[in-house]
C-alpha positions as CSV (number, residue, x, y, z in Angstrom):
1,X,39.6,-54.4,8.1
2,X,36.5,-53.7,5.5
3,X,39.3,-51.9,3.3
4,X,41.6,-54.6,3.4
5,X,38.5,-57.3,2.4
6,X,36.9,-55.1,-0.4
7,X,40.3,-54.7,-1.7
8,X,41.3,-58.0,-1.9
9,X,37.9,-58.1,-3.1
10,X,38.6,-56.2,-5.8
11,X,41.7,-57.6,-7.1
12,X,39.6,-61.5,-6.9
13,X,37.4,-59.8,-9.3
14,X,39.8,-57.8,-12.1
15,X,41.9,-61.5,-11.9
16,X,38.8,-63.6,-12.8
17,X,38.0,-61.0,-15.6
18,X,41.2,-61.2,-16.9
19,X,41.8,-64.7,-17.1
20,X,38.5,-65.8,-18.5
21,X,38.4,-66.5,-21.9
22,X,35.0,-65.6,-23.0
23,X,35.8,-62.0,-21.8
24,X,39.7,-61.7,-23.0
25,X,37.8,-62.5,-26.5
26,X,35.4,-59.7,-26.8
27,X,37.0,-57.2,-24.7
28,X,38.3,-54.3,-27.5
29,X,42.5,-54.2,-28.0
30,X,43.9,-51.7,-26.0
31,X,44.9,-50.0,-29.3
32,X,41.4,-49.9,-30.7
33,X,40.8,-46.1,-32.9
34,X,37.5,-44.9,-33.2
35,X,36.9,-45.5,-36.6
36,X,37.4,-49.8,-35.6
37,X,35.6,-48.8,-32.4
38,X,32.9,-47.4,-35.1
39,X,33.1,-50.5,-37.3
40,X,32.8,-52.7,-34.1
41,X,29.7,-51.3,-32.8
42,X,27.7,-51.8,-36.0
43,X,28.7,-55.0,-36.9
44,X,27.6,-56.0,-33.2
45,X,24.6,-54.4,-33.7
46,X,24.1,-56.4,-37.0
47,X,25.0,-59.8,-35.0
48,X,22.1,-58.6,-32.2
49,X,19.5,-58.2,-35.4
50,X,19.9,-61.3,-36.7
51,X,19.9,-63.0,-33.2
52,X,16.9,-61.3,-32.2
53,X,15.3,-62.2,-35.4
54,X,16.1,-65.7,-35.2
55,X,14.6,-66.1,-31.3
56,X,11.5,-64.5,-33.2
57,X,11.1,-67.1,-35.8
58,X,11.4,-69.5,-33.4
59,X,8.7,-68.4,-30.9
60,X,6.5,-68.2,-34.2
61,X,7.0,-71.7,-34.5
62,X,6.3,-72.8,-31.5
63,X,3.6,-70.5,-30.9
64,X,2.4,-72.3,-34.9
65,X,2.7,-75.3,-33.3
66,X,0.5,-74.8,-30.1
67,X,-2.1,-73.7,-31.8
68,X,-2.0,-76.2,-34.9
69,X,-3.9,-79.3,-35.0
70,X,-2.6,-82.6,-33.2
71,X,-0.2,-85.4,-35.1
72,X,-3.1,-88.0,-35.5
73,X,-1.4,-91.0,-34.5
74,X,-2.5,-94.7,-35.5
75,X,-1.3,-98.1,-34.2
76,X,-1.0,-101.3,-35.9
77,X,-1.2,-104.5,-33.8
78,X,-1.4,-108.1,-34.7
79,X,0.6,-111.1,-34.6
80,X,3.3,-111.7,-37.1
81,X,2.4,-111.9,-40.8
82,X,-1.1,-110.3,-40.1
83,X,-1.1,-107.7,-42.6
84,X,0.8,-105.0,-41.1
85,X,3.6,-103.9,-43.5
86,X,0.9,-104.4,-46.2
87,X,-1.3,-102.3,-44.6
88,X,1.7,-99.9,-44.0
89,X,2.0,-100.1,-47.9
90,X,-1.1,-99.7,-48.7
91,X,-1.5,-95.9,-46.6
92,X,2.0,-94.9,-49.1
93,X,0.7,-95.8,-52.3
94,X,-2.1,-94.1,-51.5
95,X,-1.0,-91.2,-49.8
96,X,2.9,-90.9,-50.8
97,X,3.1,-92.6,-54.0
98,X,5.9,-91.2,-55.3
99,X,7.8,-92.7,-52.6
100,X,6.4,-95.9,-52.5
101,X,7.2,-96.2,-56.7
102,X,10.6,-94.8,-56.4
103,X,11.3,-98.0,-54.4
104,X,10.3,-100.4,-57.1
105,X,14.3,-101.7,-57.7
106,X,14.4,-102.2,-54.2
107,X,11.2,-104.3,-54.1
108,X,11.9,-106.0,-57.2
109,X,15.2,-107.5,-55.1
110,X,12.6,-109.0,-52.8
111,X,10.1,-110.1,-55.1
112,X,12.5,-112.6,-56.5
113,X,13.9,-114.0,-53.3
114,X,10.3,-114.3,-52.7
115,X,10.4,-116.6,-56.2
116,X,13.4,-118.4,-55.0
117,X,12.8,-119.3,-51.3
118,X,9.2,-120.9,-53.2
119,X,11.2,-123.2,-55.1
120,X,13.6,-123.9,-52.3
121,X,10.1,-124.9,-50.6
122,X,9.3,-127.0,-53.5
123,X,13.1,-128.7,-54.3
124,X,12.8,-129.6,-50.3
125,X,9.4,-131.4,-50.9
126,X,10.8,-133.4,-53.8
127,X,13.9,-134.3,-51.9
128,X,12.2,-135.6,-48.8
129,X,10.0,-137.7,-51.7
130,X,13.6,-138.9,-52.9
131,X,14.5,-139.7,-49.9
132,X,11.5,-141.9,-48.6
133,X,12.4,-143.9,-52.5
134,X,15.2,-144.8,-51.6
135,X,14.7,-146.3,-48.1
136,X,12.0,-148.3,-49.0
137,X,13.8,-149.5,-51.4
138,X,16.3,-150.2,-49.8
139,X,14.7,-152.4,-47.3
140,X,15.8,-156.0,-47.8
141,X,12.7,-159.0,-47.9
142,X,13.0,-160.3,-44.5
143,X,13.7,-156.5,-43.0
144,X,10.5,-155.3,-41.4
145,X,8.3,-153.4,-44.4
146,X,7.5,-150.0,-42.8
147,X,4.3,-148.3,-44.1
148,X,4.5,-145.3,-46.4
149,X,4.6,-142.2,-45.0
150,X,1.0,-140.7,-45.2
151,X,2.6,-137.2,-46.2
152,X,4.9,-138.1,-48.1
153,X,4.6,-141.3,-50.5
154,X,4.2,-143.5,-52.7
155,X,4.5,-141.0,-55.4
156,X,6.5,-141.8,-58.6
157,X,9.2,-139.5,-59.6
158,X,9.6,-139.3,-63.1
159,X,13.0,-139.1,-65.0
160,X,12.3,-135.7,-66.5
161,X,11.2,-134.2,-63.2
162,X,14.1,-135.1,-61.5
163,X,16.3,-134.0,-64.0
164,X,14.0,-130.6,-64.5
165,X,15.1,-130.3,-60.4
166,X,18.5,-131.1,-61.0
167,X,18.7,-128.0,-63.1
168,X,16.7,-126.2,-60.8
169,X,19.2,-126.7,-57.7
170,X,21.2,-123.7,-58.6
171,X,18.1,-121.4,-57.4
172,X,19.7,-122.6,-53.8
173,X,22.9,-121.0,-54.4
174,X,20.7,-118.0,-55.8
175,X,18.8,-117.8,-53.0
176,X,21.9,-117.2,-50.3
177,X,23.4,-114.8,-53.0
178,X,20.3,-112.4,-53.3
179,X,20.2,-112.5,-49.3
180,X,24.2,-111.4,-49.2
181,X,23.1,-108.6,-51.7
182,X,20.6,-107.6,-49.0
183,X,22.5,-108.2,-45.6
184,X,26.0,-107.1,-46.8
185,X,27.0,-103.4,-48.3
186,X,29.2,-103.1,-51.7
187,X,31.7,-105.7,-51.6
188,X,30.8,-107.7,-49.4
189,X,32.1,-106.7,-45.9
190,X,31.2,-108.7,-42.6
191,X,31.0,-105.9,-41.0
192,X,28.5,-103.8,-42.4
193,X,26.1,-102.2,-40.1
194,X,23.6,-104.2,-42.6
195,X,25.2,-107.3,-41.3
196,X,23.4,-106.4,-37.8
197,X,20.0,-104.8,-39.8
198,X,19.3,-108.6,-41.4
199,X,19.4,-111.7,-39.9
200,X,18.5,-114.8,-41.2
201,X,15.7,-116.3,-39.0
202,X,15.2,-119.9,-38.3
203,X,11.1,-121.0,-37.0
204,X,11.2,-120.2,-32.9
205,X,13.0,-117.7,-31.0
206,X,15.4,-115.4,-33.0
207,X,18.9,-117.0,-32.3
208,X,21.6,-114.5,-33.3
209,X,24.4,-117.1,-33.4
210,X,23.1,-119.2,-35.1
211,X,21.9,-116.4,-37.9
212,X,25.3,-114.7,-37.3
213,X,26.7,-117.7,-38.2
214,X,24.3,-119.0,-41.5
215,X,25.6,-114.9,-42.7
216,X,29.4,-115.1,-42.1
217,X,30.6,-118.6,-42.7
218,X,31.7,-119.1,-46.3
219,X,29.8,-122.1,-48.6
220,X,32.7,-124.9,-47.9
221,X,33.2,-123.9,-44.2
222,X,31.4,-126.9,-42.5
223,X,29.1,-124.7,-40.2
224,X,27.9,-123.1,-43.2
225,X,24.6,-125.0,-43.3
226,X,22.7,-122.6,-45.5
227,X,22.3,-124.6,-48.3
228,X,21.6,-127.8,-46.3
229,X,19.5,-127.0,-43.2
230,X,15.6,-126.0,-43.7
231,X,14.9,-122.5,-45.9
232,X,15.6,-119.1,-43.3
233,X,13.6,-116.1,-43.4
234,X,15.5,-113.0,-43.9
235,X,14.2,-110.3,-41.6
236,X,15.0,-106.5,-41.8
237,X,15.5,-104.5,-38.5
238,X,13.7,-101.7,-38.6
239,X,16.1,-99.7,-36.4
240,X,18.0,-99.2,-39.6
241,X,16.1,-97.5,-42.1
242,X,15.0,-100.4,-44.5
243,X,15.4,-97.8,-47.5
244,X,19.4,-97.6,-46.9
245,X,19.2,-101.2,-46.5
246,X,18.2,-101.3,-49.9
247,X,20.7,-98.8,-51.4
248,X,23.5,-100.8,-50.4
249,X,21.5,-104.1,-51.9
250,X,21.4,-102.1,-55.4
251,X,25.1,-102.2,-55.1
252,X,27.0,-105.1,-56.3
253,X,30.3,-103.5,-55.4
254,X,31.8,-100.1,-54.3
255,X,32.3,-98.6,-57.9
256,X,28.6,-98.9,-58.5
257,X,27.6,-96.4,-55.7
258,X,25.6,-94.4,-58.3
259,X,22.8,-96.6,-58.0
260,X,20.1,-95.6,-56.1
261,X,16.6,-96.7,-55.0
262,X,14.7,-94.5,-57.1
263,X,13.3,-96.2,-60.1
264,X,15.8,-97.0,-61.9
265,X,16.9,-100.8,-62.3
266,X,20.5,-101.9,-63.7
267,X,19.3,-104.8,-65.8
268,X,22.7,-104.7,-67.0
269,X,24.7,-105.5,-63.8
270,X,26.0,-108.9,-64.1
271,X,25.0,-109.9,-60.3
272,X,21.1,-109.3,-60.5
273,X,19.5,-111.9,-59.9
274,X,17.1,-111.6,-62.7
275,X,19.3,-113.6,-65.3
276,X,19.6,-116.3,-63.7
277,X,15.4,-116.3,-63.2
278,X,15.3,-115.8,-66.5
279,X,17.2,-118.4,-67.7
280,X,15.5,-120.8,-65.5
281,X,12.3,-119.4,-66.7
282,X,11.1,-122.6,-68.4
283,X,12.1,-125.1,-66.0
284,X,10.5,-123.1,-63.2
285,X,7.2,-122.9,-65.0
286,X,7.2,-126.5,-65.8
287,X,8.5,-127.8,-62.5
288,X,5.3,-125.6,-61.0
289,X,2.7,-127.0,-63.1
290,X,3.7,-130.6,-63.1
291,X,0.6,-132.6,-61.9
292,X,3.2,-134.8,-59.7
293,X,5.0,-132.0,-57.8
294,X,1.7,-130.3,-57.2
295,X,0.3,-133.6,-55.7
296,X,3.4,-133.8,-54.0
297,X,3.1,-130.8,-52.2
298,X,-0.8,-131.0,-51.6
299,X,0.2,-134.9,-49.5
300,X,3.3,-133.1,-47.6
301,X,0.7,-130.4,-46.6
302,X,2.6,-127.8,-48.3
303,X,0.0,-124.6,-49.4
304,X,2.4,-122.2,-50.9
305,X,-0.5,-120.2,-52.5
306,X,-2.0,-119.6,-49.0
307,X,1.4,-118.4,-48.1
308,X,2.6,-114.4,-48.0
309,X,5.4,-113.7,-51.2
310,X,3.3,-116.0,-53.8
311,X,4.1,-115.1,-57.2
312,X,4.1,-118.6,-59.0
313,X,1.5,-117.6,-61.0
314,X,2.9,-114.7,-62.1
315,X,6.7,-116.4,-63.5
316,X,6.3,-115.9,-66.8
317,X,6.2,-112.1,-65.9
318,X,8.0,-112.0,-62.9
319,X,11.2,-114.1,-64.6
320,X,11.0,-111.7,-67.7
321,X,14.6,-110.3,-68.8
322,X,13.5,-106.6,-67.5
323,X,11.0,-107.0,-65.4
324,X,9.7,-104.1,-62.7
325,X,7.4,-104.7,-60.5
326,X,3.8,-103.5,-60.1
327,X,1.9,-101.9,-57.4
328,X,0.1,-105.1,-56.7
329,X,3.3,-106.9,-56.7
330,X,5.2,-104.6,-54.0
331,X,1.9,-105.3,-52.0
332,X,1.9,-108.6,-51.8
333,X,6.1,-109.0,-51.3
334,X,6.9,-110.3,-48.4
335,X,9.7,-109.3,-46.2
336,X,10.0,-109.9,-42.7
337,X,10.7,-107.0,-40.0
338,X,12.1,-106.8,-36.6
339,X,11.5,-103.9,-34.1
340,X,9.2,-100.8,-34.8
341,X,8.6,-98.8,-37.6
342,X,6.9,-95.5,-37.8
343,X,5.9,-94.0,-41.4
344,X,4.7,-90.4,-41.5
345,X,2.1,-89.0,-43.9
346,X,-0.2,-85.5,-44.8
347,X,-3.6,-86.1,-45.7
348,X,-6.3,-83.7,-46.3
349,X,-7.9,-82.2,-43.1
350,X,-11.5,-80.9,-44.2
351,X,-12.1,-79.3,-41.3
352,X,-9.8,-76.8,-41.7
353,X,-9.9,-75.6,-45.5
354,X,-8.5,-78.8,-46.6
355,X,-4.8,-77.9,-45.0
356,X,-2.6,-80.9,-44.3
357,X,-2.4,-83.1,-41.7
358,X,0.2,-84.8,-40.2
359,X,-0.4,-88.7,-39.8
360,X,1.9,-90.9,-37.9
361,X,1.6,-95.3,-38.4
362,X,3.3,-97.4,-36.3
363,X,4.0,-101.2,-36.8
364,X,5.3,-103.3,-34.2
365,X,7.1,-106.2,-34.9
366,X,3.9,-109.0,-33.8
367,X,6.6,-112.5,-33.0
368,X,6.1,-112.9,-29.5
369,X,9.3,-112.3,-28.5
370,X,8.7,-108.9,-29.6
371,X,5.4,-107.9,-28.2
372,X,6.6,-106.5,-25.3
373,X,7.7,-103.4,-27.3
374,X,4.0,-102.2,-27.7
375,X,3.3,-101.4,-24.2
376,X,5.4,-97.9,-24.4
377,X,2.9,-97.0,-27.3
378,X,-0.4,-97.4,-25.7
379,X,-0.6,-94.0,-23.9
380,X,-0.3,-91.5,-26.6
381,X,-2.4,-93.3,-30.2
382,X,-5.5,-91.5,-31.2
383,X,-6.6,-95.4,-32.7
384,X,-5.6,-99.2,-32.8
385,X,-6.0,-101.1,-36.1
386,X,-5.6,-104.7,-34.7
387,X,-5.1,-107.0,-37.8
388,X,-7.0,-110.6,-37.5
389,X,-5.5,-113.0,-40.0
390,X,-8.8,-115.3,-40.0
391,X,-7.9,-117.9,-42.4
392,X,-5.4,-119.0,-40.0
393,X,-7.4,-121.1,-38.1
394,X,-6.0,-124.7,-39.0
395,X,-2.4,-122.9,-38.5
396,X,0.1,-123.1,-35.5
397,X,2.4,-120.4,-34.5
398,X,6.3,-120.2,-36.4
399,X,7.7,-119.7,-32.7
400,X,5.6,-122.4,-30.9
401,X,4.0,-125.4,-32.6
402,X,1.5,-126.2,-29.9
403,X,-0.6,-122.7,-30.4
404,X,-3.0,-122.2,-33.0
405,X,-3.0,-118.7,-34.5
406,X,-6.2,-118.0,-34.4
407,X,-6.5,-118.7,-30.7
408,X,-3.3,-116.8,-30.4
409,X,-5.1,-114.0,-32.0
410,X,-8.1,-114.2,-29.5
411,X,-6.2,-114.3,-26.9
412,X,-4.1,-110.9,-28.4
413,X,-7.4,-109.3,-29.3
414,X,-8.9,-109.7,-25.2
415,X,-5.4,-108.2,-24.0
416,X,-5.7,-105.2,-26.1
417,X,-9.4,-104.4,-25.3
418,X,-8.6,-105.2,-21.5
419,X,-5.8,-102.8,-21.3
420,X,-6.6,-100.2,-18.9
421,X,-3.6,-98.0,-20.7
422,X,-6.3,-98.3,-23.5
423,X,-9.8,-97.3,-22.2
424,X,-9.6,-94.3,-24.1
425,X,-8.4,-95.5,-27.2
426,X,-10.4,-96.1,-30.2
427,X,-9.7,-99.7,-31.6
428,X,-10.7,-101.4,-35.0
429,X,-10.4,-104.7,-36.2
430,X,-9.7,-106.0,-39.3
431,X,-10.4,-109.8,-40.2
432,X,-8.1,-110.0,-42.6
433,X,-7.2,-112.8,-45.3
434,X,-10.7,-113.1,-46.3
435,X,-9.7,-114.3,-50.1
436,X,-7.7,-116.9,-48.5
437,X,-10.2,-117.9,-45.9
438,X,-12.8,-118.5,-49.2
439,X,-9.8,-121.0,-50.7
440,X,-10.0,-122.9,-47.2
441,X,-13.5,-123.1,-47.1
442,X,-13.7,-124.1,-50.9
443,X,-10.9,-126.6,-50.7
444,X,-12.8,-128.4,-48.0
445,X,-11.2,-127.3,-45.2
446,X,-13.6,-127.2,-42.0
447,X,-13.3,-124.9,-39.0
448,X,-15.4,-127.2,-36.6
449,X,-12.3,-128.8,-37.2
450,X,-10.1,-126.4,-35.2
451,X,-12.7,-124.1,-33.9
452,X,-15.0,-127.0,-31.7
453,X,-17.8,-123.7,-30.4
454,X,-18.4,-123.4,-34.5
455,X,-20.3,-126.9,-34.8
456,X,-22.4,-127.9,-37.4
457,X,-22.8,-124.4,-38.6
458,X,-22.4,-124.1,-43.1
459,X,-18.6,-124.5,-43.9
460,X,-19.1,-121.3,-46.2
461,X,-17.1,-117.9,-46.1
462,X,-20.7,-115.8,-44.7
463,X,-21.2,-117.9,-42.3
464,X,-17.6,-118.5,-41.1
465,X,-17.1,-114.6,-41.1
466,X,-20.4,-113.9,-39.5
467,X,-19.3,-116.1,-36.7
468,X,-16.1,-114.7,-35.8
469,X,-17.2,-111.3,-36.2
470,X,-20.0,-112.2,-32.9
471,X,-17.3,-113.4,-31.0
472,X,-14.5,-110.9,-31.5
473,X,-17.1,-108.4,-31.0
474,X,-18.2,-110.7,-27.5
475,X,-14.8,-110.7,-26.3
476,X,-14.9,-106.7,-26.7
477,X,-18.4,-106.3,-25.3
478,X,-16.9,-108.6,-22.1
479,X,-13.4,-107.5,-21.6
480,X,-13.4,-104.1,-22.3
481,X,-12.0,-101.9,-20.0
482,X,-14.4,-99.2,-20.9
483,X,-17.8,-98.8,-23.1
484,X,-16.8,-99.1,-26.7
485,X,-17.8,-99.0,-30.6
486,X,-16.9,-102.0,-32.0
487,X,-15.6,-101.7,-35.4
488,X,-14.9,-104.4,-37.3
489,X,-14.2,-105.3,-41.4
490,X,-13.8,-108.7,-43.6
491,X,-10.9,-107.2,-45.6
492,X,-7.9,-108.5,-47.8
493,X,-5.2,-105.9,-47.5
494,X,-3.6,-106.4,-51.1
495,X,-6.9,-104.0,-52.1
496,X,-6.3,-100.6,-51.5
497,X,-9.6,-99.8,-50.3
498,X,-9.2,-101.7,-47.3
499,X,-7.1,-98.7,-46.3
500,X,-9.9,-96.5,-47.4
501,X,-12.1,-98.0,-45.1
502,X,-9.1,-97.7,-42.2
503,X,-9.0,-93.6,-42.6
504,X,-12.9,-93.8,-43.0
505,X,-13.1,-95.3,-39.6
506,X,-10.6,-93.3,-37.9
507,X,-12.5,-89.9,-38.7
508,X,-16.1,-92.0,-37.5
509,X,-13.9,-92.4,-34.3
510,X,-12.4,-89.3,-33.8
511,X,-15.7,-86.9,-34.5
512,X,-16.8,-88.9,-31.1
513,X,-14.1,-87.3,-29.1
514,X,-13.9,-83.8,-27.7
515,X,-11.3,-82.7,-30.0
516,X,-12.5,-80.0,-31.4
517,X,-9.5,-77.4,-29.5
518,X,-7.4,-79.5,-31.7
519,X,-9.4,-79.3,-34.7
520,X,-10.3,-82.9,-35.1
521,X,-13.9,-82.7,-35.5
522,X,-14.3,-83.5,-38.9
């Protein structure tokens, strides 16, 4: 009976091996001489080198990578347009600028929809001015007389301003065609991935269809409300690289695939945007310097120059026939994200001959529809740079008009510091917007006004500073989850050495932790 079983044993077995395919491939032909058998063997025994060699460099590496120093990685937090991408900017040009200036076409695309959605601003005011005219005008003698709008009227519209607008209306169409450069590859198509990567973003909760349909519905369709309904922000999603957004933008159609972001501009190419600035040049200098339009805008509460994306100081530069943008003007261009970015960088590590170190920065999108998206991130950051935009304190929120911003921001800052996923995480603040705080101040803007605990405390920058510095630093002292240094800076992100000061506090922070397996004591 044990026969019979190890026979049939047997036979199981030479089956298997013979229909396998792994083993019907390698096993030598049945014809094989010794001089293949010969030539066989050796190449086999080349193959074995080379595998053997490659499960050696690779062991290397990992055993490289155990025993160099930790990926340094730094958070950015802060509600939305608190400085983040700038700040994200700012840590390229210093520490890739190659990169950051081989982007210049790309950001010279966004510098002038910057331009243009400014005058869009502006054409809006004058036409709401227009329009409050003509109804009291048109108000008979025994109708009711209603009272001028206190932001809007009486002002007096001259002849040559509203012809000097007139002229000016084509930056409207302008405007939706730099933002189909940007949201659609080549030609054109609908259904570019870069239809999905930009959206064009009414104020409140990102609504999809309705930015689906502002991007897909031609100018006579009548759901195409572009033109007519209140200026959209275009927004990039990070979750497509914003660099291959930017390729396709530099492409006005399929045969000019050449193009690339490096820094090279096409002032040639009939669709850039740029000739159309440029012939518009004079009436957009004039239109931004009339005494009328700038009273206009002062009594409708309109502050473009406290606004991210000003340049319409710049526009007899900006709206030059071949203009390229500077570092300072990449800075301070604003273009609106969605989701999370993450730049890496090498910096210097003193404490280990001056090798390189790997650096990684996040930025999380700060709408709060987003802010859920930070939690994953708060268990593996060496340090938190939480951006305070402090010269919002007479603003409301885009996404809900009953909430300050600078409350918001208080209430963002006590979350962070409270965190118990962030005890041991070193956090600093940066009070940012300082230079447009001063304008406030200057201009006669008071914070008693929105900030009651301030009182009758000097309406002046030191003391304004000084105070929210004590209570930023109160709400940390209360809330923390765990004993902390608190670090805080006035800064205005547009200056590079704001970053300095980031990278400066980061090694303070790190030489207090016991990091020195991992080579961070500096």
């Amino acid at each position: 009976m044990v026969s019979k079983v190890s026979a049939l044993s047997g036979v199981e077995t030479l089956l298997t091996a013979h229909d396998d395919p792994l083993t019907m491939s390698i096993t030598p032909p049945a014809t094989e001489t010794l001089s293949e058998k010969t030539e066989r063997l050796a190449l086999e025994q080349h193959a074995k080198q080379i595998s053997d060699q490659i499960d050696q460099d690779i062991e290397r590496e990992r055993e490289r990578e155990r025993k160099a120093a930790k990926c340094i990685k730094v958070l950015l937090l802060g509600q939305s347009e608190s400085g983040k991408s700038t700040t994200l900017k700012n840590f390229q040009l210093l520490y890739d600028p190659k990169t950051f200036r081989s982007q210049r076409p790309s950001w010279r695309a966004v510098i002038q929809l910057n331009v243009v959605r400014s005058f869009h601003t502006i054409l809006e005011a004058i036409t709401r001015a227009q329009k409050h005219d003509r109804e009291a005008t048109s108000t008979s003698p025994s109708s009711p007389r209603r009272s001028p709008s206190p932001k809007i009227g009486p002002i007096q519209l001259s002849p040559e301003l509203l012809e000097t607008k007139a002229r000016l209306d084509q930056l409207v169409d302008l405007e939706k065609s730099i933002v189909d450069r940007l949201t659609t590859a080549g030609g054109g198509s609908k259904n570019s991935d870069l239809a999905t990567a930009a959206l064009l973003l009414a104020p409140g909760p990102i609504d999809t269809t309705i930015a689906n349909t502002q991007l897909n519905e031609s100018p006579s369709s009548p759901t195409a409300t572009l033109k007519k309904a209140p200026s959209r922000e275009v927004a990039i999603n990070s979750s497509i690289p914003w660099k291959e957004a930017f390729n396709k933008l530099l492409r006005a159609s399929g045969e000019r695939s050449s193009i690339e972001s490096r820094d090279i501009i096409d002032f040639d190419d009939p669709e850039d945007p740029g000739h159309v600035l440029h012939a518009c040049s004079k009436d957009m200098i004039q239109l931004w310097n009339d005494h009328t339009v700038r009273h206009l805008l002062e009594k409708q509460k309109v502050r473009l120059e406290q606004s991210s994306g000003f340049f319409l100081d710049s526009l007899d530069r900006i709206t030059g026939e071949r203009y390229t943008p500077t570092d300072d003007d990449i800075l301070k261009a604003r273009l609106k994200t969605l989701g999370v970015s993450e730049y890496r960088f090498k910096l210097k590590d003193p404490a280990s001959s001056g090798s390189l170190r790997d650096w990684k920065v996040y930025d999380v999108g700060g709408h709060r529809s987003q802010r859920a998206a930070w939690v994953p991130y708060f268990d593996d950051m060496d340090a938190i740079i939480f951006l305070a935009p402090i010269s919002c304190f007479d603003e409301v929120l885009e996404e809900d008009h009953k909430i300050n911003r600078l409350e918001d921001t208080f209430k963002l800052w006590t979350s962070i510091v409270s965190n118990p996923l962030l005890k041991n995480t070193n956090i600093i603040l940066f009070l940012n917007k300082v230079d447009i705080l001063r304008t406030k101040l200057a201009g006669g803007v008071m914070l008693k006004d929105h900030v009651v605990s301030y009182g009758d405390r000097p309406n002046d920058v030191d003391n304004v500073t000084a105070y929210l510095r004590r209570k930023f630093a109160g709400i940390m002292q209360e809330k923390s989850s765990s004993p902390r240094v608190f670090y805080g800076h006035l800064t205005t992100v547009i200056d590079t050495s704001s970053t300095n000061k980031i990278l400066a506090n980061l090694r303070d922070m790190l030489m207090r932790q016991n990091l020195q397996q991992t080579n961070l004591l500096y």
